[in-house]
N, C-alpha and C positions, 0 to 999 in steps of 0.2 A: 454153022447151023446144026451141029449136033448137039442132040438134047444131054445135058450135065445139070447131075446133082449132087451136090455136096455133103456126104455123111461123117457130124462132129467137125463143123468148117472150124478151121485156125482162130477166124477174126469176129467168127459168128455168123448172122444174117446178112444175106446179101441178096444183087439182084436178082442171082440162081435160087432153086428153090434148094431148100437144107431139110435135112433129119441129124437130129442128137439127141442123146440121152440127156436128161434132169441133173445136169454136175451141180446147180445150186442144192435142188429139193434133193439129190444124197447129200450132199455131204451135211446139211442140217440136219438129216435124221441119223447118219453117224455121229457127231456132236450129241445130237441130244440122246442117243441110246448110251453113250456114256456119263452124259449129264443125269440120265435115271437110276445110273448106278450109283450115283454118288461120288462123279470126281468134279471136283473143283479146277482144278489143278492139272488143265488138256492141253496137249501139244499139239503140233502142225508141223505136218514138215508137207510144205506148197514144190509143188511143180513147174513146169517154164513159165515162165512171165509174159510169154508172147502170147499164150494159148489161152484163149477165149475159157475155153474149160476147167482149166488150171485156174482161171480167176474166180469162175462160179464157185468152185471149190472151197478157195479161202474165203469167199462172202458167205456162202452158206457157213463158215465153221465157225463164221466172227457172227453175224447174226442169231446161231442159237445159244453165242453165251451170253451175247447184248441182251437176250432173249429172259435168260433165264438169271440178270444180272452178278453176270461172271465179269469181272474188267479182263479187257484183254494186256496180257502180261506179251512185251514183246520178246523176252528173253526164253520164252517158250513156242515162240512163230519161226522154224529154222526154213530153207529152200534149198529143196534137193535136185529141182530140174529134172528130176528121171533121170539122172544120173547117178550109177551106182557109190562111185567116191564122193560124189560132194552129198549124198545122201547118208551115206554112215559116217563123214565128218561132222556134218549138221548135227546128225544122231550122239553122237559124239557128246557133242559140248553141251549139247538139250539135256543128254542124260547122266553124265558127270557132275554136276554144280549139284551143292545142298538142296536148293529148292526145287528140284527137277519136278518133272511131272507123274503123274499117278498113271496117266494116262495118254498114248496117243493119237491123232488121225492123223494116217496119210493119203495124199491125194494119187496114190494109185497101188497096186499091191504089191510089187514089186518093190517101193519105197519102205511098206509095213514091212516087209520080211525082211530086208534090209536092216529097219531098227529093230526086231528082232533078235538078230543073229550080235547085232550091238549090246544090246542091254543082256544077253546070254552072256558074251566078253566081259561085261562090267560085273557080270555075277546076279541081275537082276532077274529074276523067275516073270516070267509071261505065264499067264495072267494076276499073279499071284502079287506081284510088287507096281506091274505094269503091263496096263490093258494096250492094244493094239488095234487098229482099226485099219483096212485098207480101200480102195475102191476097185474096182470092175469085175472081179469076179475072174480072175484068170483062170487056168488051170492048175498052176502051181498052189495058190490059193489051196486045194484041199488036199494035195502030198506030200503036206509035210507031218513033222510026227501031231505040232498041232495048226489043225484047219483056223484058217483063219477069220475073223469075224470083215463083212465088207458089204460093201455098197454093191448089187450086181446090175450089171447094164444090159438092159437086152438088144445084146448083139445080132443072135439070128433076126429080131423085130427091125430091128435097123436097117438091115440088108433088104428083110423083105420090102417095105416100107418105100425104104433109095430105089429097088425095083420094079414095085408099082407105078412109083412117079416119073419114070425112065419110061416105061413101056406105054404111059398112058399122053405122055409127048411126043412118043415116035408114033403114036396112031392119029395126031392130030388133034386129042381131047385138051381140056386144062384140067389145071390140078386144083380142088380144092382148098388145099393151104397152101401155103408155099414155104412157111417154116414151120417144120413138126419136131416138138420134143417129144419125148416119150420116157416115162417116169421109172424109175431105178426103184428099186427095193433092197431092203438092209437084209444079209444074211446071218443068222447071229451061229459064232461057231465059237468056239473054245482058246478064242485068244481076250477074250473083254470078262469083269469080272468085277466085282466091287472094290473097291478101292480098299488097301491094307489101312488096319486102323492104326 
């Protein structure tokens, strides 16, 4: 009988009430912030396959090129799980091959800096040969020599948010929704860039 709420649940909506950020609507507007640049030619490196969020991720990244009629190239869709090795192996093979990409999204930032520090190994210049994209807005995010361009989640809104609807169950009220997103915005920083011609 203790009141729980779920913030950015695993599986999604349940019969607890939930708060999460927009994993669909960023990562469609990472996609198409690099689709405005001018790349054709955008990578993915997805996240765990269990995680509800992780899949918004890759619908939002395959929707804005269906979008903007890009085919999706599978040899440019790698999964990193949040894991650091199988993430710069991913990185790896994505950006080794002749037809690599111009550009990538990752589904979290930790993953972008990651391919980063990979295509830095291969010799490739960020942003210059290969734009970067990451999501949530970490800290790390902005300490590196370059900030990274991302998706930011509002995290303090999230807490407060899981907080209200916490406190407003232990007083005996109900909640007016019971599943809250709460929408992401694109930070644009010095990792994305037009595509080399």
């Amino acid at each position: 009988e203790i009141p729980v709420v779920a913030v950015d649940p695993h599986t999604g909506r349940a019969d607890l009430p939930t708060v999460e950020s927009d994993s669909f609507g960023g990562a469609l507007a990472a996609t198409r912030h690099l689709i405005d640049l001018g790349h054709r030619r955008i990578g993915f490196l997805a996240g765990r396959p269990d995680l509800r969020s992780a899949g918004l991720r890759d619908a939002g990244y395959r929707r804005a090129l269906t979008d903007a009629g890009i085919p999706i190239d599978p040899s440019l869709i790698g999964v990193g799980r949040y894991e650091l090795e199988a993430t710069r192996e991913s990185a790896r093979i994505m950006l080794s091959g002749d037809a690599r990409p111009t550009a990538v999204f990752a589904a979290n930032d930790l993953s972008a800096i990651a391919v980063i520090d990979v295509a830095h190994q291969l010799g490739l210049r960020v942003p210059a040969d290969l734009s970067v994209v990451g999501f949530d807005d970490v800290p790390e995010a902005t300490r590196r020599a370059l900030p990274l361009t991302t998706i930011q989640q509002p995290m303090r809104r999230l807490g407060a948010v899981a907080a209200e609807m916490v406190f407003t169950l232990l007083s005996g009220g109900e909640i007016d929704e019971m599943n809250v997103i709460l929408p992401t915005r694109l930070v644009v920083r010095a990792t994305t860039a037009a595509p080399p011609r």
